[in-house]
C-alpha positions, 0 to 999 in steps of 0.5 A: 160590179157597182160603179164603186167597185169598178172604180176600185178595180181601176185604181188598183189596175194602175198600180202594178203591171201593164193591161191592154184596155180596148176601145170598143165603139158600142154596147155590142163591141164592148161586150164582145171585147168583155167576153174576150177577158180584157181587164178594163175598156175605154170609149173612143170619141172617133169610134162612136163619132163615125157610128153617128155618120160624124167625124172625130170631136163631133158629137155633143155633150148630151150625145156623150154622156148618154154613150158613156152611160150605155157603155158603163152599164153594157159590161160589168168592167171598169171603162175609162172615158175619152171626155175630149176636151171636157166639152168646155173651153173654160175650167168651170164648165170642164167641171161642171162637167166632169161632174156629169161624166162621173155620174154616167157610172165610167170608172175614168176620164180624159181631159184633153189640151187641144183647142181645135183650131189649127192656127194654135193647136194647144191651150196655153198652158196655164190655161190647160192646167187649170182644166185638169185642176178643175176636173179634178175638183170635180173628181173628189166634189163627188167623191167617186174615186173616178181616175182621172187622166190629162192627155197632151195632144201635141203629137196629134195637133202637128206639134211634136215637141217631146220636152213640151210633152213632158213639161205639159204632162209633169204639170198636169201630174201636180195639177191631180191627174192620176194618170198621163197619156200623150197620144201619137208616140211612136218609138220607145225612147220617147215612151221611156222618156215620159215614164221617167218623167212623170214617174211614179204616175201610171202612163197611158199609151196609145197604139195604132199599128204594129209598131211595138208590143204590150211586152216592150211597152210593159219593160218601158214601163208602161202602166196601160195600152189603148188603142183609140178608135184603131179597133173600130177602123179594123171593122170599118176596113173590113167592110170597107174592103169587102164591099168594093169587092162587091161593087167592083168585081161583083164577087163576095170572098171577103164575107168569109173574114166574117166572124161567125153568126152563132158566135155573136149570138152566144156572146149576146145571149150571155 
């Protein structure tokens, strides 16, 4: 599909139901998960971070946008950025670029509230307002149709506040974003609560762990399931674990978990 026509298939994604869309880490995961029949993918800033030897948030804006690009043109699936912050404390240089986002071919983007410092976690929030408003400038400047979505990172910077959540994602919601997403909720009293909030705009939520389903998140009424960098610390676990075993007990069981050489090599060879 042309960008145009996977930023088509994204928007009406958003519009009825509830998907699954995976975060794979590199072109090779990101066809694999397509090969799988997932609608949709999205980055993972922590993923492609730790492919580097670099923890989360420690890549550079060139470094992004290339790995964007590499993903986008890898599978012929909509895939939505995590654009972190916009890698610009200011709203003119989250729009400028977001504008450089948009030309990478991804069908949508995140823009975050957090600042990094510990000391004052959150951008004030007029401050994180004008940011989406500015990457939504961007956004129609260009004409794409690219979705955008404003995240609310209290739950994940140590301020769990629920009605500031809420607060912050309402207005990110007037400000233009198509969709919201606060990382780190973690029962469905507080999924229901931001649905109902921000209703009719489409909610992602993040999932790390077993804790629910894309069932009851779908009854929440969820529009749209991630799972951050969740899948790229699975394959890191199982190398992790396996590779102890060797040094340790100098025995190599774990390597049976593996998947299958030939299958790998089929699904690149398509």
């Amino acid at each position: 599909m042309t960008p145009a026509e996977t930023r088509a298939r994204f928007h009406e994604l958003h519009q009825a139901g509830c998907f699954v869309m995976p975060n794979p880490w590199d072109p090779g995961s990101a066809r694999l998960l397509a090969d799988l029949g997932f609608p949709a993918l999205a980055t993972t800033s922590a993923g492609f971070a730790w492919t580097l030897g670099r923890p989360d948030n420690g890549v550079t804006l060139t470094e992004a946008l290339a790995h964007l690009q590499a993903i986008a043109q890898a599978v012929s699936l909509p895939v939505n950025a995590d654009f972190e912050g916009g890698f610009a404390v200011e709203p003119e240089g989250v729009l400028a670029n977001v504008t450089l986002a948009v030309e990478t071919g991804v069908a949508g983007l995140s823009i975050e509230d957090s600042t990094g410092d510990p000391s004052a976690p959150l951008y004030d929030i007029a401050l994180a307002v004008e940011r989406i408003r500015a990457a939504r400038q961007a956004i129609d400047a260009t004409g794409s149709g690219v979705v955008l979505t404003g995240r609310s990172e209290g739950f994940l910077v140590g301020r769990p506040d629920l009605d500031e959540t809420i607060r912050r994602l309402a207005a990110y919601a007037e400000a233009g974003a198509d969709c919201l997403y606060a990382p780190r909720l973690s029962t469905l009293d507080e999924v229901r609560a931001v649905v109902q909030a921000v209703a009719p705009r489409p909610v992602n939520v993040l999932v790390g762990s077993g804790w629910t389903t894309v069932e009851e998140l779908a009854e929440a009424g969820v529009r749209r399931i991630s799972v951050g960098g969740g899948l790229a610390r699975v394959a890191l676990g199982g190398m992790l674990a396996t590779a102890r075993e060797m040094m340790v007990s100098g025995t190599f069981a774990g390597l049976a978990n593996a998947a299958p050489f030939a299958e790998i090599e089929e699904a690149f060879r398509s």
